[in-house]
C-alpha positions in Angstrom: -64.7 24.9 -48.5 -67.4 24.7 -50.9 -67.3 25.8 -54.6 -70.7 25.6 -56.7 -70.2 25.6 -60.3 -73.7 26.5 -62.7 -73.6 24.5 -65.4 -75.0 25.9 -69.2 -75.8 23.2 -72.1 -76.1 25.2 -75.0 -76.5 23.8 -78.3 -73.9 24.9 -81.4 -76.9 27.1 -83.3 -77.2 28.7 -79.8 -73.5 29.3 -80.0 -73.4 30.9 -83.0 -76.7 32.6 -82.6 -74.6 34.6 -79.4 -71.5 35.2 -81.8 -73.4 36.9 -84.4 -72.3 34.4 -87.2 -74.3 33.8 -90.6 -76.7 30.9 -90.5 -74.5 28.6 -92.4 -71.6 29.0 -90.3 -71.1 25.5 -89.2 -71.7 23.6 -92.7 -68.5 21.8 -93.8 -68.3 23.6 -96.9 -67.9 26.8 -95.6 -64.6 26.7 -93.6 -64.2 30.0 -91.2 -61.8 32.7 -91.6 -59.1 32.2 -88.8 -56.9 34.8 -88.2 -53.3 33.8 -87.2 -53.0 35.6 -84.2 -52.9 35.1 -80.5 -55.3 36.5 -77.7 -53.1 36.9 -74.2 -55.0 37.7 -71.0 -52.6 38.8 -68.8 -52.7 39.1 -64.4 -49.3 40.9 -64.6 -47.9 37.4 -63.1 -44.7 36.2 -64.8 -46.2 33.1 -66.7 -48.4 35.3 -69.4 -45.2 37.9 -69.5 -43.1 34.8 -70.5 -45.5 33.8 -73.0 -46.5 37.3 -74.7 -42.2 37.6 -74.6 -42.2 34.2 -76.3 -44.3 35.5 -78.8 -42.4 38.7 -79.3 -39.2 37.2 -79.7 -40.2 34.8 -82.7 -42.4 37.5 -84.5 -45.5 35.9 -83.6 -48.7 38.5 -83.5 -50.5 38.8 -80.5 -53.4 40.8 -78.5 -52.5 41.5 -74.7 -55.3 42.4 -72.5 -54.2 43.0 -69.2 -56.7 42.5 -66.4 -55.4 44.7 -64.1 -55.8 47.5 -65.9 -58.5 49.9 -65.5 -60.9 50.7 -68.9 -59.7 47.8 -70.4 -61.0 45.8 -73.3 -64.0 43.8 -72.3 -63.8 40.2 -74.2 -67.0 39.7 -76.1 -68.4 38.0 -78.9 -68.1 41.1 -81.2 -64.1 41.4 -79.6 -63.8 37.8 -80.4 -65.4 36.9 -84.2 -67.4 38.4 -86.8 -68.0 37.9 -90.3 -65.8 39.7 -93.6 -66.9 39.1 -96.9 -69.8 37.0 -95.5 -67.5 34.2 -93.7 -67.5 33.8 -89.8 -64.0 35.0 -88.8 -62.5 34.0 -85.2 -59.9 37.0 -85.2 -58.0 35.1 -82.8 -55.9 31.6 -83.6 -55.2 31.1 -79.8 -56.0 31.8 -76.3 -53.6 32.2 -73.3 -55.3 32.8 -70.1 -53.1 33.0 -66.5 -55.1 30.1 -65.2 -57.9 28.1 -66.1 -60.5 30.8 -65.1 -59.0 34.0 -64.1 -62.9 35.3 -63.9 -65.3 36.1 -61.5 -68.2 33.3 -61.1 -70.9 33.9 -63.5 -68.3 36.5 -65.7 -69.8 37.4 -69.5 -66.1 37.3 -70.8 -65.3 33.7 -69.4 -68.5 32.6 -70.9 -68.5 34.6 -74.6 -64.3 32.5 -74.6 -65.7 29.3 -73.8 -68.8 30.1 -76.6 -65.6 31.1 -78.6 -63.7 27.7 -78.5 -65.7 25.6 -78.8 -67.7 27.0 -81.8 -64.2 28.0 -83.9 -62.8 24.7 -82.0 -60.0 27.6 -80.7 -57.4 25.6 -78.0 -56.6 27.6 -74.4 -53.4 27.5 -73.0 -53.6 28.2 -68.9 -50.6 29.5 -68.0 -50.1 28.4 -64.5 -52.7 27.0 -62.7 -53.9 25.0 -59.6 -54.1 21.7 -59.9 -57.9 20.5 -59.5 -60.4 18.3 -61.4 -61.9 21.7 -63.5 -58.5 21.4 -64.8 -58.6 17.7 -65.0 -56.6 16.8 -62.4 -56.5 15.7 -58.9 -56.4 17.9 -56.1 -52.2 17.5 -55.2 -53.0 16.2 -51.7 -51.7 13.2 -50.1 -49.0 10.4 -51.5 -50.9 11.0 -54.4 -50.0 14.8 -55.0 -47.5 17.6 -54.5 -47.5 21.3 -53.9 -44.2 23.2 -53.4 -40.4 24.0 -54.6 -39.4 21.8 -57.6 -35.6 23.3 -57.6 -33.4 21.2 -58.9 -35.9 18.4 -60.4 -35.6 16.7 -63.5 -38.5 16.2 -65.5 -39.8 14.4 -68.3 -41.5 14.6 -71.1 -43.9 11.8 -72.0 -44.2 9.4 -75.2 -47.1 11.2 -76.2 -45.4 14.4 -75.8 -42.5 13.1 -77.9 -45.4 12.4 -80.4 -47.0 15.7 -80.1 -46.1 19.3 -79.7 -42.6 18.6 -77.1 -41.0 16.2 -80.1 -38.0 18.5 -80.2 -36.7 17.4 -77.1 -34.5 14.6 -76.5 -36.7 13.8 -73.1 -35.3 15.5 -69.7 -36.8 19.2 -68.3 -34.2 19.9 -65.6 -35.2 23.0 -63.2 -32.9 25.3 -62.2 -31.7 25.8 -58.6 -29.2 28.6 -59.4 -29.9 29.8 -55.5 -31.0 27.3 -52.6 -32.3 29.6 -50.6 -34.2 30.8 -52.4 -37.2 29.2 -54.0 -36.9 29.6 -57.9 -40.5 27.3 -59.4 -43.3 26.2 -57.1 -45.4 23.6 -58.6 -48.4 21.6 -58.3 -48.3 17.6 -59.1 -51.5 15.3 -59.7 -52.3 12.7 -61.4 -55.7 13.1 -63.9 -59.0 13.3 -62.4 -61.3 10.1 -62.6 -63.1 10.3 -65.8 -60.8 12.9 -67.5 -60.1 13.2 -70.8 -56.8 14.3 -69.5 -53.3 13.7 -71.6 -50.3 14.6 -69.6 -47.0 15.8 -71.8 -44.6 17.1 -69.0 -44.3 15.1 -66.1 -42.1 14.8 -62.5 -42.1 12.5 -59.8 -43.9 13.3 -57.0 -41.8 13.4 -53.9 -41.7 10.9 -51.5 -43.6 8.3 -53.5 -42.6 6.5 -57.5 -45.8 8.4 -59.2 -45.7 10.8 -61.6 -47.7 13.9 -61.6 -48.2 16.3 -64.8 -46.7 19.7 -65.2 -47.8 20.2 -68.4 -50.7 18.2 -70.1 -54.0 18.2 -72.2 -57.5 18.7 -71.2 -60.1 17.3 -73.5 -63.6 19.0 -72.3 -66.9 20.3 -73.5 -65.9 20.1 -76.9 -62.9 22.2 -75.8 -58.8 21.8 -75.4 -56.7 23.4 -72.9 -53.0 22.8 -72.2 -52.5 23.0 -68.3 -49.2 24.3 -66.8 -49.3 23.6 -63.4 -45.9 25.5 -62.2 -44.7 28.9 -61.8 -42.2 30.8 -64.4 -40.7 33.0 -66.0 -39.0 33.9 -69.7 -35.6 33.3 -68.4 -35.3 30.0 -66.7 -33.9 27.0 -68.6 -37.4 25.0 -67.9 -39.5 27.7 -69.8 -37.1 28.2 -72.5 -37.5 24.3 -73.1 -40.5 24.0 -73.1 -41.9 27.4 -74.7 -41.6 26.0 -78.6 -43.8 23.1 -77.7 -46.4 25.7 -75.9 -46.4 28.0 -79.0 -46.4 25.2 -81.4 -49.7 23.5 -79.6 -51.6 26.9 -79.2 -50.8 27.3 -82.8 -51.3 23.7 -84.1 -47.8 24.6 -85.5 -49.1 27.0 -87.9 -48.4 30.7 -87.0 -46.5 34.1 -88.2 -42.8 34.0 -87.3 -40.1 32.1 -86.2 -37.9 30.2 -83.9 -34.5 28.3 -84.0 -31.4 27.5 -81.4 -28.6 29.7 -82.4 -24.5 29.6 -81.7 -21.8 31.4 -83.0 -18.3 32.0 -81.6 -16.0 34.5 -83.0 -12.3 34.4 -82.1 -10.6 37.5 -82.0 -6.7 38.2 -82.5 -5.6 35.5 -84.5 -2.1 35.8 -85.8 -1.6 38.4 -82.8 -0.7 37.9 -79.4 -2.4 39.2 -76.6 -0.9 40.6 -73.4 -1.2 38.6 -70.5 -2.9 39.4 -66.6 0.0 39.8 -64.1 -1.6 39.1 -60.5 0.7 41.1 -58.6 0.7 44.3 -60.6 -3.9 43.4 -60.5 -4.0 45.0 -64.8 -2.1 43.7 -67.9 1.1 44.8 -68.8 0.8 46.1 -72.4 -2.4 47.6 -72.0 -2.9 51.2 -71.8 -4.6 51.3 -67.8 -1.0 49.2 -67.0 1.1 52.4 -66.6 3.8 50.7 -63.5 7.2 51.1 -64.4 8.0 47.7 -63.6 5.6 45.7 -65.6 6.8 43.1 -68.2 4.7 42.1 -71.1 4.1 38.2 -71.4 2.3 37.9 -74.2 -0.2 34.7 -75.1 -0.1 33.3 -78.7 -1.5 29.8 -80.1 0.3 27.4 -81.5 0.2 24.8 -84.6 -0.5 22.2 -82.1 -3.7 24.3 -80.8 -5.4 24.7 -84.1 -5.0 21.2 -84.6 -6.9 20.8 -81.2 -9.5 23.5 -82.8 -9.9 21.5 -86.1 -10.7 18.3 -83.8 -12.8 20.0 -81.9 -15.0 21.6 -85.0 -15.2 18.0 -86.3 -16.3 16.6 -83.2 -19.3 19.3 -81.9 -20.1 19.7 -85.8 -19.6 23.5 -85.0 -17.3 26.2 -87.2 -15.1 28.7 -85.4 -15.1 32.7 -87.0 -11.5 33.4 -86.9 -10.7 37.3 -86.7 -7.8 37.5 -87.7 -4.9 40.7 -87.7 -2.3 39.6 -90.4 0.3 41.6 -89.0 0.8 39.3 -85.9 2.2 36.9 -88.5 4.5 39.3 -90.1 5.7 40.6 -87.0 6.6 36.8 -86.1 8.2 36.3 -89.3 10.4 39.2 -88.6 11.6 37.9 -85.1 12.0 34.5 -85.8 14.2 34.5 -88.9 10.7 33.9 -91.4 9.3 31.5 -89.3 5.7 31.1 -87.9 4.6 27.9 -87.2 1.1 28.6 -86.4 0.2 31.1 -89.2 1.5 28.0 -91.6 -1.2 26.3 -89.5 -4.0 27.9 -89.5 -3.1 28.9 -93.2 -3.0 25.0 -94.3 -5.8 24.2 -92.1 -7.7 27.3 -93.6 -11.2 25.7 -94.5 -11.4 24.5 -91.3 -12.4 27.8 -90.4 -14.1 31.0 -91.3 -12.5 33.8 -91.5 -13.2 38.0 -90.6 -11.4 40.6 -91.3 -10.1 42.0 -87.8 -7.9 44.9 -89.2 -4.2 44.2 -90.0 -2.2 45.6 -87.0 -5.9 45.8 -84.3 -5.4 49.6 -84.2 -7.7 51.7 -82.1 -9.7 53.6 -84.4 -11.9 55.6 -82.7 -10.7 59.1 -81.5 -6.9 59.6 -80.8 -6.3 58.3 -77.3 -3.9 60.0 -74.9 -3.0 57.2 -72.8 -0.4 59.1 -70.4 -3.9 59.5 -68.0 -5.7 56.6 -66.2 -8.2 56.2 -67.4 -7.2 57.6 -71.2 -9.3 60.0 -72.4 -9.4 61.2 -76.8 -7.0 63.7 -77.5 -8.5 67.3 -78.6 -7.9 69.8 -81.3 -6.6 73.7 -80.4 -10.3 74.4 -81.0 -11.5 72.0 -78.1 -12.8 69.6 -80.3 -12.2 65.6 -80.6 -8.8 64.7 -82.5 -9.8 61.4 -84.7 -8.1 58.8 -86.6 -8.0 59.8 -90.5 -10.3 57.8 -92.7 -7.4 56.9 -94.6 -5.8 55.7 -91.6 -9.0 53.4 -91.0 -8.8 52.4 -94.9 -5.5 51.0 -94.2 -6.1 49.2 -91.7 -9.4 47.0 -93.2 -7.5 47.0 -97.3 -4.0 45.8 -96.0 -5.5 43.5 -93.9 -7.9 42.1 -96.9 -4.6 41.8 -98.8 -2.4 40.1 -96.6 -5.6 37.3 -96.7 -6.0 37.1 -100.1 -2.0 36.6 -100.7 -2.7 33.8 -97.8 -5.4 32.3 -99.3 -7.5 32.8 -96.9 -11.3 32.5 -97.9 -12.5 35.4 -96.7 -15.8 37.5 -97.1 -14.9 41.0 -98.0 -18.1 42.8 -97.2 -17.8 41.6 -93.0 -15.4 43.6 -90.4 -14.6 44.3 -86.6 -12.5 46.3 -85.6 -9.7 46.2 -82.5 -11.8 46.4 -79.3 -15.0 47.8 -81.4 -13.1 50.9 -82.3 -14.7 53.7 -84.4 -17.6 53.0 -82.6 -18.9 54.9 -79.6 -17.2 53.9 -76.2 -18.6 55.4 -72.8 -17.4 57.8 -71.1 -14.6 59.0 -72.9 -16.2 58.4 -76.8 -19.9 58.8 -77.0 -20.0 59.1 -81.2 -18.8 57.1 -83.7 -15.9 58.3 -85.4 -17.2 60.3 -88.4 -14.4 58.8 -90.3 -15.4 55.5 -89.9 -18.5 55.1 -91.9 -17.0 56.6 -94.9 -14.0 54.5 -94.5 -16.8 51.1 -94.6 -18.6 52.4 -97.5 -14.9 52.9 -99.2 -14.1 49.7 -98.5 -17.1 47.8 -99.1 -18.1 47.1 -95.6 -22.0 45.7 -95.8 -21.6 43.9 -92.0 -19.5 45.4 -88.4 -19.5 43.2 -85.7 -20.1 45.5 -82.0 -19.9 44.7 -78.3 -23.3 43.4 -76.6 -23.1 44.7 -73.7 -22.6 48.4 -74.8 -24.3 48.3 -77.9 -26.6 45.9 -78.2 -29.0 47.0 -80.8 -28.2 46.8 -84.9 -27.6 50.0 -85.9 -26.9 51.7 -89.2 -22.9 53.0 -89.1 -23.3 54.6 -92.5 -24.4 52.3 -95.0 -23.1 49.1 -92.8 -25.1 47.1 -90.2 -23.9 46.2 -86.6 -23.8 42.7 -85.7 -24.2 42.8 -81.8 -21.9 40.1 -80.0 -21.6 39.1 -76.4 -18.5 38.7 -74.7 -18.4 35.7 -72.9 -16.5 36.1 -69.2 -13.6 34.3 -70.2 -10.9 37.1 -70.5 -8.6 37.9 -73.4 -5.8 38.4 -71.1 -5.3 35.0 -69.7 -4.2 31.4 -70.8 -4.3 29.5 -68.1 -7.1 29.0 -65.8 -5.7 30.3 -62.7 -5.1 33.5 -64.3 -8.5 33.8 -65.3 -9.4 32.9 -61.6 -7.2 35.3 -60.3 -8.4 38.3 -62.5 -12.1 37.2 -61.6 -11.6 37.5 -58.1 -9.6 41.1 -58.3 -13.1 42.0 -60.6 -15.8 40.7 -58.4 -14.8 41.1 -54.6 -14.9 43.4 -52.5 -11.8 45.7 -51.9 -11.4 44.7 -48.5 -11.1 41.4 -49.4 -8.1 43.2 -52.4 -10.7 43.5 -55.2 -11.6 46.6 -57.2 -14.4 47.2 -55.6 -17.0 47.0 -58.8 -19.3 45.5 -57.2 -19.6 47.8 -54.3 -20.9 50.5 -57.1 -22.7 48.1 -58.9 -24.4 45.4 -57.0 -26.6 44.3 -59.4 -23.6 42.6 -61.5 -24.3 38.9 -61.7 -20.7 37.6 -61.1 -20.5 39.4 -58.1 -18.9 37.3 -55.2 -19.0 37.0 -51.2 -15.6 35.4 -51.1 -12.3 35.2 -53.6 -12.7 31.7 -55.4 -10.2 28.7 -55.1 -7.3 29.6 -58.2 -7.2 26.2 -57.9 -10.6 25.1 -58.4 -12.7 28.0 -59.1 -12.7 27.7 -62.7 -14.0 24.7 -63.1 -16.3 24.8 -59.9 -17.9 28.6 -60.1 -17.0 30.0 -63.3 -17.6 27.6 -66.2 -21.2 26.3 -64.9 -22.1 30.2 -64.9 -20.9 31.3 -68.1 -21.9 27.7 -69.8 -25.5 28.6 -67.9 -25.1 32.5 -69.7 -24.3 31.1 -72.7 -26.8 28.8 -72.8 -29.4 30.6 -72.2 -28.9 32.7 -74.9 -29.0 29.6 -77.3 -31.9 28.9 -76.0 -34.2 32.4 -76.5 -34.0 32.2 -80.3 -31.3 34.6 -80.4 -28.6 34.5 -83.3 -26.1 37.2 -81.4 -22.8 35.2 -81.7 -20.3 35.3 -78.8 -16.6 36.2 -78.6 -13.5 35.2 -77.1 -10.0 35.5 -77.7 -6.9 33.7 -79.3 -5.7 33.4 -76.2 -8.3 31.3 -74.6 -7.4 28.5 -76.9 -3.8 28.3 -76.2 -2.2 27.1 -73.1 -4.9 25.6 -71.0 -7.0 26.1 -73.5 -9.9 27.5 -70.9 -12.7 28.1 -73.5 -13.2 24.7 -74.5 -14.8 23.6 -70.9 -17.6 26.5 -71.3 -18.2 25.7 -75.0 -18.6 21.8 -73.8 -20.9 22.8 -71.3 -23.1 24.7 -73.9 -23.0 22.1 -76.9 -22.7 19.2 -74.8 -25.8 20.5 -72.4 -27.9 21.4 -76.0 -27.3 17.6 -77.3 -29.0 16.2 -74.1 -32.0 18.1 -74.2 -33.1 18.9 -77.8 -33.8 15.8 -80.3 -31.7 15.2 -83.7 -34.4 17.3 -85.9 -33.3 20.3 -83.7 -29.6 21.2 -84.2 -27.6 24.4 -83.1 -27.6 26.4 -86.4 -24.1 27.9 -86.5 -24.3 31.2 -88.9 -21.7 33.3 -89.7 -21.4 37.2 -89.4 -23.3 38.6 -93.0 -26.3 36.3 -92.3 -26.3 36.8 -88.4 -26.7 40.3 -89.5 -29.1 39.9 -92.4 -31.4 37.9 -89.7 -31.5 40.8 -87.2 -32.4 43.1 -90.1 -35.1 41.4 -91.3 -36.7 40.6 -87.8 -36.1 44.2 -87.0 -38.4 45.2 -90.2 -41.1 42.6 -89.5 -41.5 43.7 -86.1 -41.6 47.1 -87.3 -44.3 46.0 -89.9 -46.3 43.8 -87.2 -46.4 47.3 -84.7 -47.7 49.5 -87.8 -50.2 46.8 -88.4 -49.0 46.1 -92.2 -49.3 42.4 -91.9 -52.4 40.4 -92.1 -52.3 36.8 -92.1 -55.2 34.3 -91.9 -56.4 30.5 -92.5 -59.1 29.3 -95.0 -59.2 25.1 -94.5 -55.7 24.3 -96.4 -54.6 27.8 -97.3 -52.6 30.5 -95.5 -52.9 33.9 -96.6 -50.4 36.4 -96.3 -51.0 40.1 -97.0 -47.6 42.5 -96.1 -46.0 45.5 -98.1 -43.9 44.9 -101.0 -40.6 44.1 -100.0 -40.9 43.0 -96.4 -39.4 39.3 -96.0 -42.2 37.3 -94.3 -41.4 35.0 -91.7 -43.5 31.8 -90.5 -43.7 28.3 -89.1 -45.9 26.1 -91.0 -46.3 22.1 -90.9 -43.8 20.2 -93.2 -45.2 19.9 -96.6 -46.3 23.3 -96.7 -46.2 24.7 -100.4 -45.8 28.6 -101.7 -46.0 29.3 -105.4 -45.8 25.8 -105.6 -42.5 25.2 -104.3 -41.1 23.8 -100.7 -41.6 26.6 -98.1 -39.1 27.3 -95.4 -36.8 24.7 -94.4 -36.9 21.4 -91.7 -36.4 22.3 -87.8 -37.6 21.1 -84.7 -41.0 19.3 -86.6 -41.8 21.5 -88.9 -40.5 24.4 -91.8 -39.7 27.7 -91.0 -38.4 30.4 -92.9 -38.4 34.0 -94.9 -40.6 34.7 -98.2 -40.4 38.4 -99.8 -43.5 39.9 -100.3 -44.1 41.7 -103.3 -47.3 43.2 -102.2 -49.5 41.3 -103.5 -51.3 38.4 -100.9 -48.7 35.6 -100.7 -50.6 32.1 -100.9 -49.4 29.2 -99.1 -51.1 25.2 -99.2 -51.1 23.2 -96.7 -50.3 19.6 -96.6 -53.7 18.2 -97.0 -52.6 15.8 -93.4 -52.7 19.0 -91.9 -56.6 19.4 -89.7 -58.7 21.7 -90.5 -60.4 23.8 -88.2 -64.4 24.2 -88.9 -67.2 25.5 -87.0 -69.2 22.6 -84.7 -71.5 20.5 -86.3 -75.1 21.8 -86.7 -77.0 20.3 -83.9 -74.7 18.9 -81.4 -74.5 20.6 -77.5 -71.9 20.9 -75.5 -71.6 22.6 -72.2 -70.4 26.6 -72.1 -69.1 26.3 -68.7 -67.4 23.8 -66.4 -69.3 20.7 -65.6 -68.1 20.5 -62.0 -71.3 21.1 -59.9 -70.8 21.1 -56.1 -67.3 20.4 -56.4 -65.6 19.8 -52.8 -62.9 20.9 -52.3 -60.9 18.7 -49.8 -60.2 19.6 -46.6 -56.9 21.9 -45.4 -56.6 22.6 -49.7 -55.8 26.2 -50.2 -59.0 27.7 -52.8 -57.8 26.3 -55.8 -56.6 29.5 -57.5 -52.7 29.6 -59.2 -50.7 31.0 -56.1 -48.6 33.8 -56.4 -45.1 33.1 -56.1 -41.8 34.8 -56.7 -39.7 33.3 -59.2 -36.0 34.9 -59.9 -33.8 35.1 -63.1 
């Protein structure tokens, strides 16, 4: 097959001529206008969706045009630039195409971007493409090349991208292969084409032979720079959420509207209490309220002094804080049995700035509506009129004040404005609760109550409970009701077969579930084989999408066998190999966790209404946002506002929140920071690709990105 490729020299007055710009555009003195947003072209594929959700995530403004869709923009040189207040303004800071050149041959739109790029010197970022010398690299044929499944492969990122925009990564991309039968990133590897100006960041070995082909790498061109991804993904896998930042951060020259950081936090619920324990021949928890068989025995799980030391150790040692929610009356109740004695409460109580601390409620009292519990499941108890019987907002009071005291006569240093509640209670629970208790919100704003921590997976957006905040968490599948590990394998096999192989069946009505399994696990083995590379893969995966949601587990789960700590390994352990020193887990605790979600909630409300504005003149950033809103960016180090340090260090650069106060917000650059200017009067450069009668080599597939199915 034979492609022929037209090549057009034009020369930069040309260029700006065709943009409509004012004649003295390109002197040095007259710096453009860009505007700190991002242009995505979209197929639909998974690779610009990953990108455009990349974008979302940290706050980062961006265009979408989707090119399969009908009346769509067209991309023109009036779409692209213009002039405001008599400066040439490129409205667009970036460019993310799906592949090199998703255009027809001979399109207007390719040729007004290239125009675009090189006159405002604007980079392009293809999201997945073919491997082939209009992309600067070999054709992936031969022992020189490689097309196909990269499951499982461990890749590397280069010295120069260390130097450049991957520097927050200690070195090794691994791919997933969560399913081998299924093929989960197809990729092309080739080596640079002869003559490129080619700089490869990303790089695996090619299979079969010691050379290295690039996966992700820089091509220097036509007075243009692209960044070519050359395999397929999407938002969720391990290798894209690596590798996104250093995407964002070259697209951007790591100057760009919001924000991005690695986030863990694990709560610890029941502290003090016990919790009842999974019985494997009964299949439920003795204690519990769906446990109604006569002949079940509670055998309750409760830490002791020996495993907080463990916990202290282990703080020390990952350079991570535990959030202890804590119910004081398990300590009383202990004290009361065992003639004034509790071991671990004097403990944890000695030990107590080891630790943060949340109020959990004093005696973990359900405080939603009034639960009859002599029905399976329990349903809220109702009123002679028909309506819902709730718990009294004294009742609720009680419960968050006598817990507060029992702290403070314990010392413990605890914030007074944070809470959650036994099991989320108060809050709506499906089926049988779907409001809030109307008693609760009054009972916060009595109380104080600013911050209320909820369950992730069935409330998973902040929400306003009164005048208090919701601080989603996620509940990590390690259960509350076991303490060794065979118990939790036992319980996950009763939960995720089938019921003819004795399970409950859950799967059967919900196949979608992600834990489901084809045969009971090993209670020997499965813990550590199945379970704890899942949930560390989960969990990990979370800390790796720039979300600060913290997780939660139970007392329970650090006593006895002390399950937690092998998942919690897994995800710290796993972070420190991949991610340089300058790039740390940031451990936050409840109030600020919340106070984050708040304020990305109201920027991404302002960035939808179109309040913010944010562009680039040479070394100043200007910000213009209603009074009030906090601002967030990422801006090179050295970056100045009013004068003082903006933002703070992490992964290269600072990052960070400024209020507004209506008024345009003026950040300077560091003046090692490049600035971008309109080509030189005079010089050429070519508008299109200079591959004329490229030939394509023989049994190579047309070298467009394939489509290929990726999985999450």
């Amino acid at each position: 097959m034979k492609r022929t490729l037209r090549t057009t020299v034009l020369t930069v007055g040309a260029l700006i001529a065709t943009l409509g710009l004012p004649a003295d555009a390109a002197h040095a003195d007259d710096a453009p206008r860009i505007d700190l947003r991002v242009l995505v072209v979209s197929d639909g594929g998974p690779s610009t969706d990953a990108i455009a959700a990349e974008l979302t995530e940290a706050g980062t403004p961006f265009t979408e045009i989707d090119l399969t869709q009908s009346g769509r923009q067209v991309i023109d040189t009036a779409f692209l630039a213009d002039t405001v207040d008599g400066r040439a303004r490129a409205k667009f800071q970036a460019v993310v195409l799906p592949n090199d050149n998703p255009f027809a041959t001979g399109s207007t739109e390719m040729a007004a971007l290239t125009a675009y790029e090189q006159v405002y010197q604007i980079p392009q970022v293809d999201a997945y493409t073919y491997a082939r010398p209009e992309a600067g690299l070999q054709y992936p044929v031969g022992s020189s090349g490689y097309s196909g499944s990269i499951d499982g492969t461990q890749a590397q990122v280069t010295d120069a991208g260390k130097a450049g925009p991957f520097g927050y990564l200690d070195g090794t991309v691994p791919f997933e292969d969560n399913d081998p039968s299924v093929g989960e990133s197809y990729a092309y590897l080739a080596q640079p084409a002869a003559g490129a100006d080619f700089t490869p960041y990303v790089e695996a070995t090619i299979p079969g032979s010691s050379t290295k082909g690039s996966l992700v790498g820089e091509y220097r061109h036509d007075g243009r720079r692209e960044l070519v991804v050359t395999f397929v993904y999407n938002q969720y896998q391990e290798q894209f959420r690596l590798l996104a930042r250093g995407i964002v951060e070259w697209m951007t020259g790591g100057l760009h509207l919001g924000a991005s950081r690695n986030y863990f936090a694990v709560h610890v619920d029941d502290v003090f209490a016990e919790d009842d324990r999974w019985n494997s021949d009964l299949n439920c928890t003795p204690g519990d309220v769906d446990c109604t068989d006569s002949g079940a025995t509670a055998d309750p799980i409760r830490m002791t002094a020996d495993d907080v030391d463990y916990a202290a150790a282990w703080e020390q040692s990952k350079n991570l804080t535990f959030d202890l929610a804590f119910n004081g009356s398990g300590s009383v109740d202990q004290r009361e049995d065992d003639n004034g004695v509790d071991q671990l409460a004097d403990q944890l109580i000695a030990d107590k700035s080891e630790f943060r601390w949340i109020n959990h409620t004093y005696t973990h009292a359900f405080l939603g509506c009034v639960q009859n519990t002599t029905v399976v499941p329990w349903v809220c108890e109702t009123n002679a009129d028909g309506s819902t019987k709730w718990v009294g907002e004294s009742d609720i009071s009680d419960e968050i004040a006598t817990n507060r005291v029992w702290a403070q006569t314990n010392g413990l240093p605890l914030e007074n404005d944070e809470l959650v509640t036994g099991e989320h209670s108060g809050m709506r629970i499906l089926p049988q609760q779907p409001d809030d208790n109307p008693n609760l919100a009054p009972a916060l704003a009595a109380n104080g109550i600013d911050w209320l921590g909820s369950d992730n997976s069935r409330d998973p957006q902040q929400r306003q409970v009164g005048a208090a905040e919701t601080v989603p968490r996620y509940p990590m599948n390690i259960f509350y009701n076991v303490g060794k590990a065979s118990e939790e394998v036992d319980e996950y096999n009763w939960l995720y077969t089938s019921r003819a192989q004795g399970g409950s069946g859950i799967c059967e009505d919900n196949p979608t579930t992600t834990t489901c399994l084809s045969q009971p696990l090993d209670t020997s083995t499965g813990y550590a084989d199945q379970i704890v590379p899942l949930e560390t893969r989960i969990d990990l995966g979370h800390v790796l999408s720039n979300d600060p949601r913290p997780h939660y587990i139970h007392q329970s789960n650090l006593s006895e066998d002390r399950i937690a700590y092998p998942v919690l390994n897994g995800v710290l352990d796993g972070y420190q190999a991949l991610f340089a020193a300058n790039t740390p887990v940031v451990n936050l605790r409840l109030k600020d966790i919340g106070t984050e979600l708040k304020r990305r909630a109201e920027w991404q409300a302002a960035l939808q209404a179109g309040q913010v504005t944010a562009y680039r003149i040479g070394d100043a950033v200007t910000v213009e946002a209603p009074a009030g809103l906090e601002v967030t960016a990422t801006l090179p180090s050295g970056t100045t506002v009013g004068g003082a340090a903006f933002g703070s260090a992490y992964a290269g650069a600072v990052s960070g929140w400024t209020p507004s106060t209506g008024d345009p917000i003026s950040l300077t650059l560091p003046a090692t920071t490049a600035t971008p200017a309109v080509t030189a009067a005079g010089s050429s450069a070519p508008a299109t690709e200079p591959a004329p009668d490229t030939q394509v080599p023989a049994g190579v597939a047309d070298p467009r990105p394939a489509t290929v199915t990726v999985t999450n």
